[in-house]
N, C-alpha and C positions, 0 to 999 in steps of 0.2 A: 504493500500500500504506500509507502512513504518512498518507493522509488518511483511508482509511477506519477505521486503528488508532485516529485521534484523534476519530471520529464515533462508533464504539464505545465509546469511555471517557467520552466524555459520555454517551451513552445509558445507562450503568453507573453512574455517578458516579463514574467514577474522576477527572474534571475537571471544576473548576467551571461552571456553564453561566454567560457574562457576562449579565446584564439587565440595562434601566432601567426599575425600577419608576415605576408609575405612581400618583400620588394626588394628594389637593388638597392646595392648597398656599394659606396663608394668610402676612399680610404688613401690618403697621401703619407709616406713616407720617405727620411732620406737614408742614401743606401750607406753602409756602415760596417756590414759584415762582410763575409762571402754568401752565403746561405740566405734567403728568405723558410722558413718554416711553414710547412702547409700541412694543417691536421688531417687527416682520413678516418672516414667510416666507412667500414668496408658495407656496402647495401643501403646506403644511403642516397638521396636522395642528388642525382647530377646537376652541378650548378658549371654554369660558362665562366670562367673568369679570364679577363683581361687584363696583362701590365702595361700600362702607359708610359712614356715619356714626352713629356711637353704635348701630351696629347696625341701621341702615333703608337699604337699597336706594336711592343718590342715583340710580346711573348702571349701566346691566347691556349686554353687548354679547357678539359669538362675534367669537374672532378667530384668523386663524392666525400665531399667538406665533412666534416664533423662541428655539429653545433654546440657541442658540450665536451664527454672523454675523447681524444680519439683515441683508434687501434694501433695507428701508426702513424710515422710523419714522412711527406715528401718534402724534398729539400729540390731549390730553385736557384742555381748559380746566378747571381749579381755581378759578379765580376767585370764585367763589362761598363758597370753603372755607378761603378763606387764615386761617393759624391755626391751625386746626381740626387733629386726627388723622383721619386715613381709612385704609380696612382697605380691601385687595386682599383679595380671595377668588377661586382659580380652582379650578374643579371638577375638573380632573384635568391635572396638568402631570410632565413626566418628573422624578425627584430629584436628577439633574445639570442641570437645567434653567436659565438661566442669566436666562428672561426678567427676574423682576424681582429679583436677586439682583444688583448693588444697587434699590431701586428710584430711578428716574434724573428729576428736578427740572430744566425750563428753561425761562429766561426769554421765549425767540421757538421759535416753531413752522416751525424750516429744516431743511429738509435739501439735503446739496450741488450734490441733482440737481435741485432745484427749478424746473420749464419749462425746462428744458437736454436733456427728454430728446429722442432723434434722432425720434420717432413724436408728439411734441407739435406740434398745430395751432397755426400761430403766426398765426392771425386768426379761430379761432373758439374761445370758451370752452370751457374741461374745468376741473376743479378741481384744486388746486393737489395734493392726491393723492387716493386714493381712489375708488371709484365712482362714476357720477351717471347717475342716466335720467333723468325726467321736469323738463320743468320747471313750475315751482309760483308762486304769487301772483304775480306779475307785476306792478308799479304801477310808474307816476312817484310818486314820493314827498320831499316837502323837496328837493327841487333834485336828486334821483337818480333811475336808474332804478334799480329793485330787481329781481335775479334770484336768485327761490330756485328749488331742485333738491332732487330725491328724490338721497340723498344716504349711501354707507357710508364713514365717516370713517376706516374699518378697516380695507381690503380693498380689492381691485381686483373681487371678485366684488360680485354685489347682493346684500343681505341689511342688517339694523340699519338700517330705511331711518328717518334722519333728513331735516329739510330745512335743506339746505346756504343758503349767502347770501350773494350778490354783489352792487355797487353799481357804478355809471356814470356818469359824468355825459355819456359820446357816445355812448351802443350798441354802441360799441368797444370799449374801457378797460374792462376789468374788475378790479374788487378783491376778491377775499375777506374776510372782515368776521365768518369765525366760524358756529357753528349755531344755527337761530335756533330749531328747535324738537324737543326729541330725545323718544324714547319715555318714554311714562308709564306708570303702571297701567292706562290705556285701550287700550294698544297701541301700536304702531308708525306712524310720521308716515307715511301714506301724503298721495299728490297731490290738489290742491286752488287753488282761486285765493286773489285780493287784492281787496280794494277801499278806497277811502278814504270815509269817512265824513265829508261836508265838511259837515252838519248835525245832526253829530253825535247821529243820531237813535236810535245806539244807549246814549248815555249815559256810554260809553268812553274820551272825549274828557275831561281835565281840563284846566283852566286855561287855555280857548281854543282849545286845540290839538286840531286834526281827526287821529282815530287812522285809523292805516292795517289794516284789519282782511282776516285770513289764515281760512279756510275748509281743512280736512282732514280727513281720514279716520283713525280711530285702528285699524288694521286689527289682524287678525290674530286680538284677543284679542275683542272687541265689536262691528265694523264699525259703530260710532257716530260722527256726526259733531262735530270741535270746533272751538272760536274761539280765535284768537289773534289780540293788538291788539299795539301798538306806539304810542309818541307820540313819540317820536324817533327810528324807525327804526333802532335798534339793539337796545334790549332789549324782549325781549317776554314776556307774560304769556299765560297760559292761563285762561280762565274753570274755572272747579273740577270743573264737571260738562260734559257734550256736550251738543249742540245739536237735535239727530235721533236719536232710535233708531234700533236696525239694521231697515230692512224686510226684504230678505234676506242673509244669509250672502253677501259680495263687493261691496255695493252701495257706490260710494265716487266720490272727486274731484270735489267740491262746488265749482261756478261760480257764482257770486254777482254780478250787477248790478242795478244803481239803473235800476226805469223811469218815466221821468219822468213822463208823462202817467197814470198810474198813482198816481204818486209810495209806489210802496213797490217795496220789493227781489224780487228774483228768485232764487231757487236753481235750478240744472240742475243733476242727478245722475243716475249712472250706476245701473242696479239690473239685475242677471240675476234674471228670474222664471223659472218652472218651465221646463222642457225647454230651459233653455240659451239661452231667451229675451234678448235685449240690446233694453232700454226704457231712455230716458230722462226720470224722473217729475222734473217742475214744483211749485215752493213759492214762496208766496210771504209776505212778512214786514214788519211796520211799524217793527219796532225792532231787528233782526239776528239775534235770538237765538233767538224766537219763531216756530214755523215751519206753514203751512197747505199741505196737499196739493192740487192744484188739477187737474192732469191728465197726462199723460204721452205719448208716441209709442211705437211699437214699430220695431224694427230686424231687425237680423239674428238668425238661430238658430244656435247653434255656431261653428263655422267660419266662417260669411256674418256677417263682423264689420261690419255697417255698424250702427253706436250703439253699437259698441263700446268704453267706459272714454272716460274723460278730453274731458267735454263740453266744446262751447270757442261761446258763444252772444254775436252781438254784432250791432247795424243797421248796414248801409252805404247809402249813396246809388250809384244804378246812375249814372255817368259823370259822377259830380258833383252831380246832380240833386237838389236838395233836400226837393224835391216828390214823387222816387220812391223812396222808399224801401226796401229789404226785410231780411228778418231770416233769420241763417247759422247754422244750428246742424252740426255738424260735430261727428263721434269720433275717435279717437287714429288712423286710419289716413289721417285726411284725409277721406275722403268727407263729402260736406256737402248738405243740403238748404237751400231756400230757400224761406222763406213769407212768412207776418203771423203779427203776436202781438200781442195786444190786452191784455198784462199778466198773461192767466193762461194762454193757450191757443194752443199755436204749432201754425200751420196750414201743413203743407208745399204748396205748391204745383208743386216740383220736386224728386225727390231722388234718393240714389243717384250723384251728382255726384262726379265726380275730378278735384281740383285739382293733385295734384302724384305725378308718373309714375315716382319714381326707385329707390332701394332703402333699405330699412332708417331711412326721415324717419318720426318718430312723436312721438304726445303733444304736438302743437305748442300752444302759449297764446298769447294775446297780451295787449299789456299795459294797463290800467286806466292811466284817467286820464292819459292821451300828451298833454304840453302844445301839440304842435304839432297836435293834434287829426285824429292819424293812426292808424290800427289793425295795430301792429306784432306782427308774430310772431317767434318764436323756437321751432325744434323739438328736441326729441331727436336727435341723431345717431346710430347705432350704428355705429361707429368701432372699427376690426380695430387695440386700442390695447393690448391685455392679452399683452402681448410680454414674454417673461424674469421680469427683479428689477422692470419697471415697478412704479410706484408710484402710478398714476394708470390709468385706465380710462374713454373714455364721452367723447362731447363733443357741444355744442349747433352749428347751425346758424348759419348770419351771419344777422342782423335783417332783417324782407325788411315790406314796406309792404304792406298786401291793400287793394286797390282793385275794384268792383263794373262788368261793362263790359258792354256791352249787344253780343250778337254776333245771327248770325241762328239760334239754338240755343235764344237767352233769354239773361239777365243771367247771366255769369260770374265769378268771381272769376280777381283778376289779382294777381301777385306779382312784387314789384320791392324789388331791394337797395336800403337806405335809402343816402340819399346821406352821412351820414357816413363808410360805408366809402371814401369817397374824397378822406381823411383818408391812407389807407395806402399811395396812390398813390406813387409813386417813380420811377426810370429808365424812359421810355418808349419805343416802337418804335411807330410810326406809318406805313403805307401805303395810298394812295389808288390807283384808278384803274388798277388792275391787269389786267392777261387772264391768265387761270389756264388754262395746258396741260399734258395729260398732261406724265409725265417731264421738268418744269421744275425748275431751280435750285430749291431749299427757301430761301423770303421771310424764315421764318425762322431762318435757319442760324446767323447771329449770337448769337440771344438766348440767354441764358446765366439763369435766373432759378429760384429755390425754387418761389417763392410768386408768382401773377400773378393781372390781372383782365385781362380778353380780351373785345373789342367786336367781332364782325366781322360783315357787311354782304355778303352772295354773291349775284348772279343768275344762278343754274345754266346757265342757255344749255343747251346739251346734254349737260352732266355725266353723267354718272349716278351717281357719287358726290363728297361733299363731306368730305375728310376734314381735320381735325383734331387734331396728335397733340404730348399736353401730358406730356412726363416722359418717353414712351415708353407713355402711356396714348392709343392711338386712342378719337376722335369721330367717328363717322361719319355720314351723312346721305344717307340714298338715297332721290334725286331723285323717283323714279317714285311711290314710297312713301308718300314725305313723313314719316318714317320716322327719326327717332336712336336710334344704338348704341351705348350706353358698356358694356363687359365684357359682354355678354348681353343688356346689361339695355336692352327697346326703349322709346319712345314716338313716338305719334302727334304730330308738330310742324309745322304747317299752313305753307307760305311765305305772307308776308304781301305783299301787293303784287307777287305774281311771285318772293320775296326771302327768303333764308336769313336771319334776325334772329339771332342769340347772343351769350349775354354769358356769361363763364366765371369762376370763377372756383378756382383750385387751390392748396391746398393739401397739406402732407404726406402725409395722409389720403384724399383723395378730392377731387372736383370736382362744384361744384354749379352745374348748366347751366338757363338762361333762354333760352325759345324762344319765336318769335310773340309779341313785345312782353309777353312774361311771361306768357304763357295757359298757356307749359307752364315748369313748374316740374320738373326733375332731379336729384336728389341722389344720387348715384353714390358709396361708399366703397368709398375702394382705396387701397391702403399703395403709394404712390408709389417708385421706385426713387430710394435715397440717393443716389447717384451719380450717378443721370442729369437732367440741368437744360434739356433739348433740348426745342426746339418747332418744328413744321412745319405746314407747309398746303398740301395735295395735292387734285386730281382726277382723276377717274379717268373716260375711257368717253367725253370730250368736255372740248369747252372752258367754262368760266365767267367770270363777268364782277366780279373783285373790287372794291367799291366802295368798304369802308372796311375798316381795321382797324387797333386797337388795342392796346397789350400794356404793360400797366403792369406795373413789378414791386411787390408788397408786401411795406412794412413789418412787422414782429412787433407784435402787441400785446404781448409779453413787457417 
């Protein structure tokens, strides 16, 4: 009775109804620190905000503000502005709203949970917070490897895609170093590669110094393409205008290589023609900037995503062979064809090709310019990371070698963990020369481990399965089949020589499995149980013949 008395009297006005109006809300401060401070509620409500100077649009982003605790903080380099006054502008915020009331000034970009949180890969890159997919330009650069990423410096969702930038000098060790390229009037940084300019033949280079030169898409607003250079790898510059008009509405993630025999540059870009068409059109250039249309492939329609997004174009030698050469063009799902290219015209001669069988690997790049003159990848991970107050989302892949092999199918690609990883190696467990019987003791009963890398070596005998189980995550392998199972997810993995080949390797996140001396590539994500550190090795249906196995535990890259 007395709640509906009181739902009456508001509807009457006999009580005031409580609101929080909503409006813009404007806010001048002058810059002082490095850092401006921006609260986040992760599910909150997206507000536009705008930084001004003297009234021009530096910096514009959507973010979900926090009007009272937040979960976390993004941090906003100044740098550029120190001195100066700048004007917050947000288009619509509550009037008890607390986000920038003070507005909050700091010298370092921490917060407490910094890689501390329980769902951080502690051997595969994520960003320190924020979102990340794709990864972008990719080079050795000045004594570093460079890793930029599509990148929201805001948010754990995608959106405000900048590109993020991390440095290395193992493939390991990663540091973040800052954005290196954020939205202009052209659009939004969508993905793209690197190349270095060691002839400087786009003119970009001053005073000796060969510019490390970034290729992207300004989507959203033009889908035109632009340039950015660098000559110390840290600060970059934008050429004023873009480099490509849009051919259609979507066309983007510009690959750029130097072909020698040619001796001019290459573009590969993505372009959807009419009816949902997926082509990848060819340019090519004598001085970077300058760009001629030459010819194109076609791929898949709609759904049948093969050319689809984020070309990734590079020569390998099949088994070393210097004399046989071929050329990989590959779309963001993996799938890759193999032909000749003669500097304008890539001739598949096989495609349709799947290099890697697992779930949710995408966008993979590899990097320009490897001084060790190896063709390293790194891919997207999609990683089940967007848990709570997280403050980070999205993580890349470990560094993996693509080597060319000659099988009886044709020349395949092969993928093998670079041996830096074994940098991270630690407490080991080592057994040879084992007989695997149903219902036997567990070999591994002892280990106690987060994080491992896993070598083992099986002759199935009469198995009929070979199981594996890392956290309380079964591996399966049915014999008959030839046949792995991680959560659902199958592939075909050939025994080599009679012989189960696997190399594992686990993480918080998931487990990325190498079969067949790396023919078959696995990447499985799965939010590993906190609590459970157990690992076993079972057969089932028969006996098997354990030959080797190994079990490192790793180190954190944190």
């Amino acid at each position: 009775m007395i709640n509906r008395l009181i739902l009456l009297l508001l509807m009457c006005g006999g009580l005031p109804l409580i609101t929080t109006a909503q409006q813009p809300f404007t806010t001048k401060f002058e810059v002082g620190e490095k850092y401006l401070k921006i609260p986040i509620k992760n599910g909150a409500a997206k507000r536009n905000v705008d930084i001004l100077l003297n009234g021009e649009k530096v910096r514009w982003f959507n973010v979900e503000l926090a009007d009272d605790t937040p979960d976390w903080y993004a941090y906003l380099d100044l740098t550029a502005w120190k001195g100066n006054t700048l004007t917050i502008h947000v288009d619509s915020l509550n009037s008890n709203s607390k986000a920038f009331a003070p507005v909050v000034q700091e010298a370092d970009d921490r917060n407490k949970a910094d890689y501390l949180e329980p769902l951080r890969g502690q051997f595969h890159f994520s960003p320190k917070r924020g979102w990340n997919n794709d990864p972008n330009g990719m080079a050795y650069y000045k004594g570093e490897y460079h890793l930029f990423f599509q990148h929201n410096p805001y948010g754990v969702n995608w959106g405000n895609m900048h590109w993020g930038h991390a440095v290395s000098k193992d493939l390991v060790h990663w540091k973040e170093v800052g954005e290196a390229l954020y939205p202009d009037e052209f659009g939004t940084m969508f993905s793209g590669g690197g190349v270095i300019d060691t002839e400087n033949t786009s003119g970009l280079g001053k005073g000796g110094e060969q510019p490390l030169v970034l290729y992207y898409t300004a989507a959203e607003k033009t889908w035109n393409q632009g340039l950015a250079y660098t000559v110390d790898g840290r600060k970059f510059t934008k050429l004023p205008h873009t480099i490509l008009d849009k051919i259609t509405d979507g066309n983007r993630d510009p690959k750029v290589i130097w072909h020698a025999p040619s001796k001019h540059w290459v573009m590969v870009l993505y372009v959807t023609e009419a009816n949902d068409l997926h082509t990848m059109h060819f340019f090519t250039s004598p001085d970077m900037k300058s760009w001629t249309f030459t010819s194109k492939i076609v791929g898949g329609i709609g759904d049948d995503r093969y050319m689809h997004e984020c070309p990734e174009f590079f020569e390998l030698a099949v088994d070393g062979d210097e004399n046989n050469k071929k050329w990989i063009l590959t779309g963001a799902n993996s799938q890759y064809a193999i032909g000749t290219f003669d500097g304008k015209t890539f001739v598949p001669q096989e495609e349709r090709l799947f290099s890697q069988h697992g779930r949710d690997y995408y966008a993979a790049q590899t990097f320009s310019d490897e001084p060790k003159g190896r063709r390293v990848e790194i891919g997207w991970w999609r990683t089940h990371t967007n848990q709570g107050a997280s403050s980070f989302n999205q993580s890349m892949s470990i560094p993996m070698a693509l080597t060319l092999k000659q099988t009886a199918a044709g020349a395949r690609l092969v993928r093998t963990p670079v041996e830096e990883l074994q940098k991270l190696r630690g407490a080991a467990t080592k057994l040879t020369s084992k007989e695997l019987v149903p219902e036997m003791q567990n070999l591994l009963a002892k280990v106690d481990a987060e994080t491992a890398e896993i070598l083992l070596t099986v002759a199935p005998k009469d198995a009929k399965i070979i199981q594996l189980t890392v956290r309380g995550l079964e591996i399966n392998y049915d014999v008959a089949k030839q046949e792995l199972e991680i959560d659902q997810v199958r592939a075909q993995a050939p025994l080599e020589d009679g012989k189960l080949d696997l190399q594992v390797f686990v993480d918080r996140t998931g487990v990325e499995v190498f079969a067949a001396k790396g023919a078959v590539f696995m990447p499985v994500n799965y939010n590993l149980k906190q609590t459970d550190h157990t690992y076993g090795l079972h057969v089932k249906g028969g006996k098997a013949a354990l030959e080797n196995l190994e079990l490192y535990q790793l180190k954190s890259i944190w």
